[in-house]
C-alpha positions, 0 to 999 in steps of 0.5 A: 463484455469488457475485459477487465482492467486487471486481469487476475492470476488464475492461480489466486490466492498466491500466499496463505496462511498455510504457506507460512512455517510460523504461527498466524492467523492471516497474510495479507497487505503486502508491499512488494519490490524487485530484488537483486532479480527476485520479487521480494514480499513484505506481508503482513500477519495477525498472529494468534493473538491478533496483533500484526507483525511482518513475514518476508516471501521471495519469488523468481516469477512475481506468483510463486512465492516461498515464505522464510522460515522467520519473521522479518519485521516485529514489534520493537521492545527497546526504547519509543520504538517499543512504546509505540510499536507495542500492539502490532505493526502493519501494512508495509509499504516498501520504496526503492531509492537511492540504493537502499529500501525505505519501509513504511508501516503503521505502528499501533499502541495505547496511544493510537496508531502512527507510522514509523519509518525503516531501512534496509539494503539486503532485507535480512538487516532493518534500520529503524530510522524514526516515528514520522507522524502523530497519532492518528495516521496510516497509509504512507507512501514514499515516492521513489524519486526526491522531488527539488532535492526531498524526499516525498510521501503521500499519507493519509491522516484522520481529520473531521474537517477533510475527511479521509483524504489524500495529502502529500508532504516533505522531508529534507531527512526523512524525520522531519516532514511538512509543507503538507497539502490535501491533493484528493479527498472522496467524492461524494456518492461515488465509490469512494465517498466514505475514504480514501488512502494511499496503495502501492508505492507510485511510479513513473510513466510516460504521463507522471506518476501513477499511483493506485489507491484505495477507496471504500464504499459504505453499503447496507451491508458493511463497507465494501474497499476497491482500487483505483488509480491516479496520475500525479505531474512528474515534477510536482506531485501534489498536482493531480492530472487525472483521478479513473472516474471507475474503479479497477478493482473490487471484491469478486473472487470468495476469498475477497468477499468472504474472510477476517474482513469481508469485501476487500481488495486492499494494495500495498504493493505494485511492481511495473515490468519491462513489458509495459504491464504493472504486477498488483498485490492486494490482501483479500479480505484481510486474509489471503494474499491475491495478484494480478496485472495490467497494462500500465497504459490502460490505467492512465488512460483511465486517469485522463480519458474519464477524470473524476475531479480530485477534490 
């Protein structure tokens, strides 16, 4: 029997609501960074009264995490930030560049949901620095490095005539974005042919960038949410080398199958080590934080030995 592409931490889950000294109802979709030689998390909670804010957990090993004894990110109550940010903030993705740490996360409101952009240098003080898209919008990510001197992003816009796809887009400044383009859209009966959305936050390999992504499958039973990967040109990202025809990751474990959202494995966060191994994060069910890793080698060669067409 094959080994699996991702080989699970025995000790999963690694981060529950048990873990947290405040009231919530789940944590789960994290983004995930080293830190001045620490693992730090950004995860996400469903209080009790079911709208999401952000707690922050640190880790010497990248397994063991302990949770800070308050929240690092809620929802703003001064100005457009309090407007939009009214019902909850969401699935924080965290880049690293240029010596500070850029945050992506969904904002929900009365007028739908969009993505706001932030700060941080030492992860105790936040900058919110604009709302970087129109309703309705949701998985951003920022690619570590500035692509011909601007910044970049991969998002994932609602649109009946592409649906669910992958673009990328551009910013001289990180408020004004553009020069969009589709570069993946699902494939039709494949196992994400009902949407696609960006993960974790790319990074370079020998081969490009490779990033890892999420994908959803509509079953009799509900929609069932995997992960797989694809590999972007190291200088011009919008061009895809190679999209894994399989998946590397669905729901197995009871906590990925069963929870507030039945059969997810949902990333936000993936940490490449020194090794030659990545660290991947994922939310199980919406509910419990869960880990694992592979050998980033193996998932390119995904990417360019068995490619699926992108689009």
């Amino acid at each position: 029997m094959q080994d699996p592409v991702v080989q699970r931490y025995e000790k999963n889950p690694i981060l529950t609501r048990h873990d947290v000294p405040y009231p919530v109802a789940t944590v789960h979709n994290a983004g995930v960074v080293k830190y001045d030689g620490r693992y730090v998390m950004l995860f996400r909670s469903h209080r009790r009264d079911g709208r999401s804010i952000i707690g922050l957990a640190e880790s010497d090993d990248g397994f063991s995490f302990t949770v800070r004894p308050e929240p690092f990110l809620t929802p703003s109550t001064e100005g457009g930030f309090g407007e939009y940010e009214e019902f909850g903030v969401e699935d924080l993705r965290i880049c690293a560049l240029e010596g500070e740490y850029l945050l992506t996360y969904s904002v929900y409101s009365r007028h739908g949901v969009r993505i706001a952009c932030a700060r941080t240098r030492d992860f105790k003080r936040v900058e919110r620095i604009a709302l970087i898209s129109q309703p309705d919008m949701r998985n951003v990510v920022i690619f570590p490095q500035k692509i011909m001197g601007r910044y970049a992003r991969l998002d994932r816009p609602h649109s009946e005539t592409s649906p669910w796809s992958i673009h990328i887009s551009y910013s001289p400044d990180l408020i004004h974005w553009g020069d969009s383009r589709v570069v993946m859209k699902p494939v039709t009966y494949h196992w994400d042919q009902l949407k696609i959305g960006p993960g974790a936050t790319p990074f370079m390999t020998e081969k490009g960038w490779l990033h890892i992504y999420h994908g959803v499958f509509e079953t009799m039973a509900g929609a069932v949410y995997r992960l797989g990967v694809a590999l972007h040109d190291r200088d011009d990202p919008a061009r895809i080398i190679g999209v894994a025809d399989e998946w590397i990751l669905q729901p197995e474990d009871p906590w990925e199958i069963t929870g507030y959202v039945p059969n997810v494995v949902f990333t936000c966060g993936a940490v490449p080590e020194d090794d030659g191994t990545v660290k991947i994060y994922w939310g199980g069910a919406d509910t419990v934080m869960c880990a694992g890793s592979a050998r980033i080698m193996d998932l390119v060669e995904m990417c360019l030995d068995n490619p699926r067409p992108p689009y």
